[in-house]
mmCIF file of the C-alpha atoms, coordinates in Angstrom:
data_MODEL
# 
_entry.id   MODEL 
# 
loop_
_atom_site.group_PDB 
_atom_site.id 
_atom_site.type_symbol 
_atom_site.label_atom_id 
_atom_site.label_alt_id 
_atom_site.label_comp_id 
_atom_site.label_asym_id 
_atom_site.label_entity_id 
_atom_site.label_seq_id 
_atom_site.pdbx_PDB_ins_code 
_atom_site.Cartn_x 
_atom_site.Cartn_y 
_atom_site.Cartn_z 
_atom_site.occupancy 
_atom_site.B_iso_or_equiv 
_atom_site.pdbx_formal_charge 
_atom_site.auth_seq_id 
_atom_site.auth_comp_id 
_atom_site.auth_asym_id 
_atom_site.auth_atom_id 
_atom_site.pdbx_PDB_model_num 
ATOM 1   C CA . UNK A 1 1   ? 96.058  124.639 31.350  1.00 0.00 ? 1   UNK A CA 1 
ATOM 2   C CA . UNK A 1 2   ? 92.482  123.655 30.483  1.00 0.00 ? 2   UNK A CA 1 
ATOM 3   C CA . UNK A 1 3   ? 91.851  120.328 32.317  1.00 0.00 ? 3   UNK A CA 1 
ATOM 4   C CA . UNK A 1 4   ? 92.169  117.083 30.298  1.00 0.00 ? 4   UNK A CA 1 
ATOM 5   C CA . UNK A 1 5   ? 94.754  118.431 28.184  1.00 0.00 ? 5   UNK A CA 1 
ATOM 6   C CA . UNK A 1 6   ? 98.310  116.759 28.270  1.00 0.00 ? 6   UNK A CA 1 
ATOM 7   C CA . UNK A 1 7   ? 101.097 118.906 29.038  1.00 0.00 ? 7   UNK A CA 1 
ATOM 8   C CA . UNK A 1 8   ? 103.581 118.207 26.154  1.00 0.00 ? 8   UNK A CA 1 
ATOM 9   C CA . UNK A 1 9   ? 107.766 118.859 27.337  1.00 0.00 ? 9   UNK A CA 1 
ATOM 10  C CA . UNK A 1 10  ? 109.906 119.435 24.772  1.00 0.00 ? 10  UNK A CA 1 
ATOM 11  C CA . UNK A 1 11  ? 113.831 120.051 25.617  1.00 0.00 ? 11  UNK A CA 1 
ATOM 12  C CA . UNK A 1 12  ? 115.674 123.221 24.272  1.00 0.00 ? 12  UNK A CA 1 
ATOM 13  C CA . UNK A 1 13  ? 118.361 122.043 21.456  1.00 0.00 ? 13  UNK A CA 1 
ATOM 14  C CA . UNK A 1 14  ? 120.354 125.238 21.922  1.00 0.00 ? 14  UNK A CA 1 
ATOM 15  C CA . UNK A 1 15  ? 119.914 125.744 25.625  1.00 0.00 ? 15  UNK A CA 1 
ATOM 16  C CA . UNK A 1 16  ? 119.251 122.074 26.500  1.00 0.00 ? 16  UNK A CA 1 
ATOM 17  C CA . UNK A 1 17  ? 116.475 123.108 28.787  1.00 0.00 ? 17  UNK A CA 1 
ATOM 18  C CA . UNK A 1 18  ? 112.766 121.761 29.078  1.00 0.00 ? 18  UNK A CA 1 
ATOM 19  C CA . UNK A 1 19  ? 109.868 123.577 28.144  1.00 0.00 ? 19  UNK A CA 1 
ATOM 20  C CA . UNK A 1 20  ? 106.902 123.558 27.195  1.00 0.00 ? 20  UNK A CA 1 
ATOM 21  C CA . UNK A 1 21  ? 106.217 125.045 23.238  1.00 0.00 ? 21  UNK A CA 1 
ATOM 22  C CA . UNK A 1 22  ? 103.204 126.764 23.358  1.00 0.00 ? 22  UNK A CA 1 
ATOM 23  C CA . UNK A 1 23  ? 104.039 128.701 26.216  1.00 0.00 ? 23  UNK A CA 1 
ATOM 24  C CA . UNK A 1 24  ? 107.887 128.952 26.068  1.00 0.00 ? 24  UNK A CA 1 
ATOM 25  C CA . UNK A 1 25  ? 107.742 128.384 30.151  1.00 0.00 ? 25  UNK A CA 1 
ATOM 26  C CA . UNK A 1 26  ? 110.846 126.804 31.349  1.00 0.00 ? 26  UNK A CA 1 
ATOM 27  C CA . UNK A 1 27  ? 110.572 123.938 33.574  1.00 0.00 ? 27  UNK A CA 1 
ATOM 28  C CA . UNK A 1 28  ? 112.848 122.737 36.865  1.00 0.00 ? 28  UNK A CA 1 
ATOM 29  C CA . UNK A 1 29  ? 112.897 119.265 35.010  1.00 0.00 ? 29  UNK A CA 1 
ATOM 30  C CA . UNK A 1 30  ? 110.559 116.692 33.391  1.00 0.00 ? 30  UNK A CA 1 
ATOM 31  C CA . UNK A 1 31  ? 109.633 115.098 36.362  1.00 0.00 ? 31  UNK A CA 1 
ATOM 32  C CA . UNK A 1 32  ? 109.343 118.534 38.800  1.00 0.00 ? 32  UNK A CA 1 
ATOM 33  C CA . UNK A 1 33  ? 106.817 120.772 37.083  1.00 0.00 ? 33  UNK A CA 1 
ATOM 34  C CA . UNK A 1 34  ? 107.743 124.020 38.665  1.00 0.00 ? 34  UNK A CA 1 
ATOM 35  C CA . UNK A 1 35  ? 108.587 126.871 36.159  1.00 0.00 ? 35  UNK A CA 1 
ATOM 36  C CA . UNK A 1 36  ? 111.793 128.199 36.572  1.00 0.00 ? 36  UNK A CA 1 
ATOM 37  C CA . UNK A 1 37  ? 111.377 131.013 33.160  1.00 0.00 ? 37  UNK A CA 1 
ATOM 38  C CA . UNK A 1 38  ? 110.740 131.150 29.863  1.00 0.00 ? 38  UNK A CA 1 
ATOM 39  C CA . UNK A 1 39  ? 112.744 131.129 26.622  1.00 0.00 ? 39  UNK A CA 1 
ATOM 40  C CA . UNK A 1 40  ? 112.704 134.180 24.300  1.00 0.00 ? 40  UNK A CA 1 
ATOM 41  C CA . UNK A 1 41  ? 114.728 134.614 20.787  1.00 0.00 ? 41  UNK A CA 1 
ATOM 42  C CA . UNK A 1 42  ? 116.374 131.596 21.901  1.00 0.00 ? 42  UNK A CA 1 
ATOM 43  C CA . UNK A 1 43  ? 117.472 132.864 25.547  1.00 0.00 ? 43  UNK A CA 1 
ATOM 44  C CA . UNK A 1 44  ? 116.620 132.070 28.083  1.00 0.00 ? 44  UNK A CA 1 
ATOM 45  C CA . UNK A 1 45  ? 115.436 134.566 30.561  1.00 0.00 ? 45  UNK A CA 1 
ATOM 46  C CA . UNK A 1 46  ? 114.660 133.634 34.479  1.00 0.00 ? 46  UNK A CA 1 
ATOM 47  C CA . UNK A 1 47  ? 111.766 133.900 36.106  1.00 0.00 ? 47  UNK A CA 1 
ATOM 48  C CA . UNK A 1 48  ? 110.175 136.947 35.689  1.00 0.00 ? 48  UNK A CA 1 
ATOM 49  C CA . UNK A 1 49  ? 106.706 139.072 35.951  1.00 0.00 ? 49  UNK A CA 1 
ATOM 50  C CA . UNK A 1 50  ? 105.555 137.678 32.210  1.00 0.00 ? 50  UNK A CA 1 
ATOM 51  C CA . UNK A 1 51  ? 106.460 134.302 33.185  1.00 0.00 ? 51  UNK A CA 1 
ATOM 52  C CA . UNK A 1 52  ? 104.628 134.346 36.107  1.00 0.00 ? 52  UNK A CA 1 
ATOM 53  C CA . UNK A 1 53  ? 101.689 135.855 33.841  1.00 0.00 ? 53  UNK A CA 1 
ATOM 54  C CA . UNK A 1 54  ? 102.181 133.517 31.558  1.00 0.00 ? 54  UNK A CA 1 
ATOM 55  C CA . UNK A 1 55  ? 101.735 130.723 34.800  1.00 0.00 ? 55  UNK A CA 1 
ATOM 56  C CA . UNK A 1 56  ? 98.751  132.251 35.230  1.00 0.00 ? 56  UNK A CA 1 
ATOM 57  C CA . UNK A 1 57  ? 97.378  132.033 31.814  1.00 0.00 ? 57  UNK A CA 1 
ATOM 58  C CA . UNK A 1 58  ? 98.529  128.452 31.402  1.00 0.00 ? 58  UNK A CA 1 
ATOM 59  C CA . UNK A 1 59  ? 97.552  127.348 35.160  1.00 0.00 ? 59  UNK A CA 1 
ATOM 60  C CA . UNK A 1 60  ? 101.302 126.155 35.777  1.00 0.00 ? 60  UNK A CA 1 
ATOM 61  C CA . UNK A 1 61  ? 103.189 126.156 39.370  1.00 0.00 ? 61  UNK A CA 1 
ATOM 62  C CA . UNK A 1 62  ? 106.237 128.841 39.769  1.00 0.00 ? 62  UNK A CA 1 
ATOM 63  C CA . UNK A 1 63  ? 109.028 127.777 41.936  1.00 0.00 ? 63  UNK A CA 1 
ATOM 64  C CA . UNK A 1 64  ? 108.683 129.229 44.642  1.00 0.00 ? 64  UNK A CA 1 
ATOM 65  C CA . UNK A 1 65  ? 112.438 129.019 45.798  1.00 0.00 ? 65  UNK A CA 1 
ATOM 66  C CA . UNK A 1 66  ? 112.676 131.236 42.943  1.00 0.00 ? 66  UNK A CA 1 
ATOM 67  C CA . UNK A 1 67  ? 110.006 134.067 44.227  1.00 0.00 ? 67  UNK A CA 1 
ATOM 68  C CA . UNK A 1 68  ? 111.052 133.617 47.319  1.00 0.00 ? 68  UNK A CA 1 
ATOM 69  C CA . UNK A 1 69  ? 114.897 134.520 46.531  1.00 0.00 ? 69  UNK A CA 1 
ATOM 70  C CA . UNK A 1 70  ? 113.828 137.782 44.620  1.00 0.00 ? 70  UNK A CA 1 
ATOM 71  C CA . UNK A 1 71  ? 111.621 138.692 47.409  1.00 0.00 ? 71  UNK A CA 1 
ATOM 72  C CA . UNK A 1 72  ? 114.938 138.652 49.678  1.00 0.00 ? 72  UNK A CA 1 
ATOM 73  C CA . UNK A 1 73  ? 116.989 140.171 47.430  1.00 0.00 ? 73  UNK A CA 1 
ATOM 74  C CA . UNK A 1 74  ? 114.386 143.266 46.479  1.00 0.00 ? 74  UNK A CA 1 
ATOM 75  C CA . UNK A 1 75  ? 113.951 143.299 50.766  1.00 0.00 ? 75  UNK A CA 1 
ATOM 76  C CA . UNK A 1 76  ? 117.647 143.978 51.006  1.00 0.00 ? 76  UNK A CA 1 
ATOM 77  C CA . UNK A 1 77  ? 117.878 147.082 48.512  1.00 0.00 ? 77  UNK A CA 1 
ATOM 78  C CA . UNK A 1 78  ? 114.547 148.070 50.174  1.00 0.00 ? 78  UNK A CA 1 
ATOM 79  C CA . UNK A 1 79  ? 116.280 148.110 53.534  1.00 0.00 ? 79  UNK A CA 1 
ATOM 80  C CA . UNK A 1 80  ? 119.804 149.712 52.594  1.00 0.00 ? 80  UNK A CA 1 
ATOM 81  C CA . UNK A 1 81  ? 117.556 152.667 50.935  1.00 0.00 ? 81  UNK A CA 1 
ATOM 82  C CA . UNK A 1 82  ? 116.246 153.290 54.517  1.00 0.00 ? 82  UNK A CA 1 
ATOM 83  C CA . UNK A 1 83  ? 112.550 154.164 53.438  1.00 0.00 ? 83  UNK A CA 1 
ATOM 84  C CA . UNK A 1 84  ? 111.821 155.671 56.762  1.00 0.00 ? 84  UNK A CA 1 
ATOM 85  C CA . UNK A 1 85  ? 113.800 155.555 59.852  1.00 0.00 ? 85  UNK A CA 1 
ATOM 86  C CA . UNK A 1 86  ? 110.900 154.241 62.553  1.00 0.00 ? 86  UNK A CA 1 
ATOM 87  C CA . UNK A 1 87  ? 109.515 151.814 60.402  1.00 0.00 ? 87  UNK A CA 1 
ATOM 88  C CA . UNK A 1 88  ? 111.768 148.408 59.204  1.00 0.00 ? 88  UNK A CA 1 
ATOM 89  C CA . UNK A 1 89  ? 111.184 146.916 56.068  1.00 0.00 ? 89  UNK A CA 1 
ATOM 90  C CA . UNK A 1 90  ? 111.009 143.134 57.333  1.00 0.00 ? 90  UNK A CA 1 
ATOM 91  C CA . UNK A 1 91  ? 110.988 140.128 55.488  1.00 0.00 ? 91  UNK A CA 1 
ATOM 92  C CA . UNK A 1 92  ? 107.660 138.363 54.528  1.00 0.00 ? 92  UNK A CA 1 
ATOM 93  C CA . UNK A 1 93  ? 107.380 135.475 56.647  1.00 0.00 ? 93  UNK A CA 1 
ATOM 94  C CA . UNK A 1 94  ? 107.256 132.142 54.951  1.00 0.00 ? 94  UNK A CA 1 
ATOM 95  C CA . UNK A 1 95  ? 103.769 130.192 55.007  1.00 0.00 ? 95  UNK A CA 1 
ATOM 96  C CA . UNK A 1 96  ? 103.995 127.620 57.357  1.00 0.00 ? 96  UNK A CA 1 
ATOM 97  C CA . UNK A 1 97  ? 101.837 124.627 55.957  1.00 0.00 ? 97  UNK A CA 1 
ATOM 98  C CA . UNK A 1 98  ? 100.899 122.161 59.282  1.00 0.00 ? 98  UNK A CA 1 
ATOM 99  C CA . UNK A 1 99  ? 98.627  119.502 59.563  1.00 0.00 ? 99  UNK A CA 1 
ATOM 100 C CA . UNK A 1 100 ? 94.683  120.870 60.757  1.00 0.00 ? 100 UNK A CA 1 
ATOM 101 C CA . UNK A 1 101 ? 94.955  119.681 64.288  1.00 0.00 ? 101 UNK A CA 1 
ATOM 102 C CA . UNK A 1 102 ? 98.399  120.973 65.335  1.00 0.00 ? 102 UNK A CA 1 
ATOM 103 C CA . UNK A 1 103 ? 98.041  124.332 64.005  1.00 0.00 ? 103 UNK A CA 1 
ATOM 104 C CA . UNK A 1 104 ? 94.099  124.265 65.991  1.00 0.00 ? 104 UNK A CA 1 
ATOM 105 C CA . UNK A 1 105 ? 95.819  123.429 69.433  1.00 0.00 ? 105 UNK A CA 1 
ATOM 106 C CA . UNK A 1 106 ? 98.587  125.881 68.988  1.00 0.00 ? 106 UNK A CA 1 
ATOM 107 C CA . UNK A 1 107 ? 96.049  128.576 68.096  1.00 0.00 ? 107 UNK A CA 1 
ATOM 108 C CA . UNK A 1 108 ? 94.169  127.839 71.379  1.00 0.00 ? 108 UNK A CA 1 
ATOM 109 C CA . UNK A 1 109 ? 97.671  127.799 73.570  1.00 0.00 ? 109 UNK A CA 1 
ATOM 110 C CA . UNK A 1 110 ? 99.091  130.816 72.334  1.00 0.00 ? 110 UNK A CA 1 
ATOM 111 C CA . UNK A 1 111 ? 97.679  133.968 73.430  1.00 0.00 ? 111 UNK A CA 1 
ATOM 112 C CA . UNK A 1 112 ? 97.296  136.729 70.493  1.00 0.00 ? 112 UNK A CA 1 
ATOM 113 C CA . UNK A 1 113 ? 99.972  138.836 69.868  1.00 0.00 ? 113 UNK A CA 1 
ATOM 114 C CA . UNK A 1 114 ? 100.166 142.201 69.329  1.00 0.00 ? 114 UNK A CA 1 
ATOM 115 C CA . UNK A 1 115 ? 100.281 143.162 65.628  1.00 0.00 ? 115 UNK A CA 1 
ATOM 116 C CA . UNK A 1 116 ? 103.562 144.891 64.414  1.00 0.00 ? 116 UNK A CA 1 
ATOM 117 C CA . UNK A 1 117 ? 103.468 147.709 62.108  1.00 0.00 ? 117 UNK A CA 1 
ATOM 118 C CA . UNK A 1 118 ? 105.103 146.534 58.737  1.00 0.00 ? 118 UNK A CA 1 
ATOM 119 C CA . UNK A 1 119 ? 105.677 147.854 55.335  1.00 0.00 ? 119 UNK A CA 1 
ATOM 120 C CA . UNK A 1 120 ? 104.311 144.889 53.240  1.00 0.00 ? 120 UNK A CA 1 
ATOM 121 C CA . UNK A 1 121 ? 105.034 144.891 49.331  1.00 0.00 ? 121 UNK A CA 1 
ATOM 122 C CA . UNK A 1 122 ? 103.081 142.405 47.318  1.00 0.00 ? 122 UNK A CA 1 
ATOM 123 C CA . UNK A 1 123 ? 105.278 139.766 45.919  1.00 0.00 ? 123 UNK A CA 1 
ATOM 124 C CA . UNK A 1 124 ? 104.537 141.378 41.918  1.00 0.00 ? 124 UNK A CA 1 
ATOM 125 C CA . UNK A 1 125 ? 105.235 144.673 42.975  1.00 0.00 ? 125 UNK A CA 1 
ATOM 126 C CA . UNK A 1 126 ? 108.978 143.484 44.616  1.00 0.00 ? 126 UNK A CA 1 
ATOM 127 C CA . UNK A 1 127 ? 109.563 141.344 41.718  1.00 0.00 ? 127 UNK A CA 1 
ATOM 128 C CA . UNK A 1 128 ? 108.537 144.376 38.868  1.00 0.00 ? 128 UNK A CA 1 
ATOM 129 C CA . UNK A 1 129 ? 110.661 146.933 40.960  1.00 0.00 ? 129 UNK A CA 1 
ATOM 130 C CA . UNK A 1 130 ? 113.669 144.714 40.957  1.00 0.00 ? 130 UNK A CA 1 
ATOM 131 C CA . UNK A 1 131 ? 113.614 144.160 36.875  1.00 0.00 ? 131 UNK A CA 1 
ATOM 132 C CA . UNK A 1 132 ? 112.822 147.844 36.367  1.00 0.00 ? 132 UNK A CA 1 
ATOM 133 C CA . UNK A 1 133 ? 115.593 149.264 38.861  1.00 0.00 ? 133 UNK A CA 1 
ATOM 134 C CA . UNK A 1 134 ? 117.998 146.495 37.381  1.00 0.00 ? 134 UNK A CA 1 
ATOM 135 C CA . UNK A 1 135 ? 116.938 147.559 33.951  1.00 0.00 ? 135 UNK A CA 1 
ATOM 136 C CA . UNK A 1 136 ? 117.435 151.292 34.855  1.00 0.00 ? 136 UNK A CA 1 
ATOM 137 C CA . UNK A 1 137 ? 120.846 150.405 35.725  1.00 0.00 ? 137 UNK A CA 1 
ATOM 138 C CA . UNK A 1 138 ? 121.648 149.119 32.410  1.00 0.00 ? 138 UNK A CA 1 
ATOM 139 C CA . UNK A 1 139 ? 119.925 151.628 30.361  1.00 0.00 ? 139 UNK A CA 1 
ATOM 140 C CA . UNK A 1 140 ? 122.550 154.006 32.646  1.00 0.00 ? 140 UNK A CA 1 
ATOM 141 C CA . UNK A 1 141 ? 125.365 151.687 31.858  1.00 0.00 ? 141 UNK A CA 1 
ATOM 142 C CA . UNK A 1 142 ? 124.578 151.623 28.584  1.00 0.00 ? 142 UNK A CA 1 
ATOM 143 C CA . UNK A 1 143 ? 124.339 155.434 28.353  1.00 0.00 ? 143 UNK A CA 1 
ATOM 144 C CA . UNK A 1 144 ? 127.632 155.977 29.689  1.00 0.00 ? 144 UNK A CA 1 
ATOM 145 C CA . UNK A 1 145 ? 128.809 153.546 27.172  1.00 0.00 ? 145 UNK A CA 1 
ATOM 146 C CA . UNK A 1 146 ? 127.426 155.499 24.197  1.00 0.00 ? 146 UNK A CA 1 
ATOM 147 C CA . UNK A 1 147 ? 128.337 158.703 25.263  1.00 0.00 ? 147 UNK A CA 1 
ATOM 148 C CA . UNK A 1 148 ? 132.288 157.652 25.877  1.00 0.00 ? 148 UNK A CA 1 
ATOM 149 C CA . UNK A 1 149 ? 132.328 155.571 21.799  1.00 0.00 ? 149 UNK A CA 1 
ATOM 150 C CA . UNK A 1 150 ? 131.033 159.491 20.779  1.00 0.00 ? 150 UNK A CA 1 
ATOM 151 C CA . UNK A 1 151 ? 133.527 161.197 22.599  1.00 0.00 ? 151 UNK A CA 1 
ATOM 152 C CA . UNK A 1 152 ? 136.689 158.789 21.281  1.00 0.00 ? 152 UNK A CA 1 
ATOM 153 C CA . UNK A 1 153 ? 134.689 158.489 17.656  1.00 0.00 ? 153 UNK A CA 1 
ATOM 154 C CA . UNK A 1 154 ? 134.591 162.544 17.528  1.00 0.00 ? 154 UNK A CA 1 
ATOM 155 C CA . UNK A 1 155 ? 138.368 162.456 18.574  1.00 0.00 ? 155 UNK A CA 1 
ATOM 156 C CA . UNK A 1 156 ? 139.225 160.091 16.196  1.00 0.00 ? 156 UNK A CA 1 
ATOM 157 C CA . UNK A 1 157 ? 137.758 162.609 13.705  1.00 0.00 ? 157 UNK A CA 1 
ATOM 158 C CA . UNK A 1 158 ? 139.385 165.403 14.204  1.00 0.00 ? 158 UNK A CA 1 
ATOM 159 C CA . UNK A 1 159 ? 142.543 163.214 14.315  1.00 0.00 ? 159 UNK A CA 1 
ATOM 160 C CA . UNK A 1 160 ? 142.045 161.836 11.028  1.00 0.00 ? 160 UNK A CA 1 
ATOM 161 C CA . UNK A 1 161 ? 141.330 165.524 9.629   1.00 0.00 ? 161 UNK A CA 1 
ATOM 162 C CA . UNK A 1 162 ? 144.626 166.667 11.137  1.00 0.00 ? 162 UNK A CA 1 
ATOM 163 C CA . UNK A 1 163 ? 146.533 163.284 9.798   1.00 0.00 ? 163 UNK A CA 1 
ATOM 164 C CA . UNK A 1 164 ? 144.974 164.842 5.953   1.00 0.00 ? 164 UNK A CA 1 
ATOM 165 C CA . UNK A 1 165 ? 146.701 168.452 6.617   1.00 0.00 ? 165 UNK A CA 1 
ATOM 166 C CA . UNK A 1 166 ? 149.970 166.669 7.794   1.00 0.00 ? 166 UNK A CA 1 
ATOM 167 C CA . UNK A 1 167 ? 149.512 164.540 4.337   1.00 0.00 ? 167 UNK A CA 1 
ATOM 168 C CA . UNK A 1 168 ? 148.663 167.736 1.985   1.00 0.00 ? 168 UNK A CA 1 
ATOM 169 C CA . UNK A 1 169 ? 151.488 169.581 3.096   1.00 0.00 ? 169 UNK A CA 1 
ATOM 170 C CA . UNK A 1 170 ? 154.331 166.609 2.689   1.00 0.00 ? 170 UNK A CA 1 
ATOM 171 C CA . UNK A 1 171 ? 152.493 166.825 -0.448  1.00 0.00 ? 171 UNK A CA 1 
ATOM 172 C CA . UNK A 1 172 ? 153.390 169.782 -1.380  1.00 0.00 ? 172 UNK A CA 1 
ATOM 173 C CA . UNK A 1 173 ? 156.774 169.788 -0.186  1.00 0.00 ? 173 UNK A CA 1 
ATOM 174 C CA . UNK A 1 174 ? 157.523 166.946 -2.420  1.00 0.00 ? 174 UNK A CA 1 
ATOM 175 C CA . UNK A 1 175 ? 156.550 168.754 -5.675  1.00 0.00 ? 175 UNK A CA 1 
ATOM 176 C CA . UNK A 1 176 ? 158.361 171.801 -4.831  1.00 0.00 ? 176 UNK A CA 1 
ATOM 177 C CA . UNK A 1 177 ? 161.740 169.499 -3.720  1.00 0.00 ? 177 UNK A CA 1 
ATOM 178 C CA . UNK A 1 178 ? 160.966 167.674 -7.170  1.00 0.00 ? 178 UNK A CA 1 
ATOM 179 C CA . UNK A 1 179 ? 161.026 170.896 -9.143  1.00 0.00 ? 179 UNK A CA 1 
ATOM 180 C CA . UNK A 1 180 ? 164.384 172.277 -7.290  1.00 0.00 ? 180 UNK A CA 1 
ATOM 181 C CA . UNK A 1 181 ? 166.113 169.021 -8.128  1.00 0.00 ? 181 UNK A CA 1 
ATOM 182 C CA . UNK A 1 182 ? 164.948 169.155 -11.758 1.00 0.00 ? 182 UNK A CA 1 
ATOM 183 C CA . UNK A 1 183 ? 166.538 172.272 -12.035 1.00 0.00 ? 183 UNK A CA 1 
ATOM 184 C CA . UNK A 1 184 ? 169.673 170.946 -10.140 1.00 0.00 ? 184 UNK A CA 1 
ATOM 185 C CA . UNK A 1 185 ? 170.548 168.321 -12.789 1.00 0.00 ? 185 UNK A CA 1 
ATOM 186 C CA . UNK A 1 186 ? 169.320 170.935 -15.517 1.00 0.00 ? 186 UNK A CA 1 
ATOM 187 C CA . UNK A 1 187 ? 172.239 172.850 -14.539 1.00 0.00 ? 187 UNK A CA 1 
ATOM 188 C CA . UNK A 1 188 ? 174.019 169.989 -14.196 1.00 0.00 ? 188 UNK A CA 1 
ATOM 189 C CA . UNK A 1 189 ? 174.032 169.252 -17.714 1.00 0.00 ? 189 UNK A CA 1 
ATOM 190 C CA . UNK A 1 190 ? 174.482 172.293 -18.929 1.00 0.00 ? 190 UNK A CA 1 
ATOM 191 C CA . UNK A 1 191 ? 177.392 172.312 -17.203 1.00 0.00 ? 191 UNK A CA 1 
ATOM 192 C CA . UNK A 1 192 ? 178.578 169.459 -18.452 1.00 0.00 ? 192 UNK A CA 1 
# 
């Protein structure tokens, strides 16, 4: 957000969340600043890779509770997939934010450590693989879905069809029972 201007909060009347208009960002609350999503068509939609775009654009804060949780989550499918036997998929370590001076005298006490060798995803790329694997999943789903409506649709068709022979030929039975019993009381009469 350009500096100087006032970031104006409106809240949602439908989803009775706050957010900001020009950007449809969702925010934690009025008082903590910390996108939590956006709103589209009037839903809303957690956070996500165009929210945090739009962050960018619009120089707001993301939770990062949020990021942090999809990071864990996209770490665990990563893990159960078994990517490569030697190497473990571990989970990013959380920045540790400590005042100047502590974090200088630990530096000097502890001696360097080895580096481990890590698989390290960038925090967009676990977030974009987890909407488009999740959004594979659905497109499947929704597949399936289609495919099963065609199958009962088609049968209902051809049920229908045979349901208009059954009809046509009770049809016809009736007009040649009605003609029989015409000439039943025909006779009838004349024998009377």
């Amino acid at each position: 957000m350009p500096s100087g201007e006032k970031l104006v909060l409106k809240k949602h009347k439908k989803l009775g969340k706050i957010y900001q208009d020009k950007s449809m960002l969702v925010f934690k609350s009025a008082t903590e600043r910390l996108v939590v999503g956006r709103i589209e068509d009037d839903q809303f939609i957690p956070l996500d890779e165009k929210a945090v775009e739009l962050c960018e654009e619009y120089g707001h804060e993301v939770d990062k509770s949020l990021l942090d949780e999809a990071e864990a989550d996209v770490q665990e499918e990563v893990e159960e997939k078994e990517i490569d036997a030697e190497e473990s998929v571990e989970p990013l370590p959380e920045p540790v934010v400590e005042p100047p001076s502590k974090a200088k005298k630990e530096k000097k006490e502890k001696p360097e450590e080895t580096p481990k060798k890590k698989a390290v995803v960038p925090p967009k790329v676990l977030d974009f693989s987890s909407v488009l694997m999740r959004h594979s999943e659905e497109l499947i789903e929704l597949n399936s879905s289609l495919t099963k409506k065609e199958e009962e649709s088609t049968q209902n068709k051809e049920r229908v069809a045979e349901l208009e022979k059954e009809l046509e030929t009770m049809k016809k039975d009736h007009e040649e029972t009605k003609k029989k019993l015409k000439g039943v009381l025909l006779a009838m009469q004349n024998s009377l």
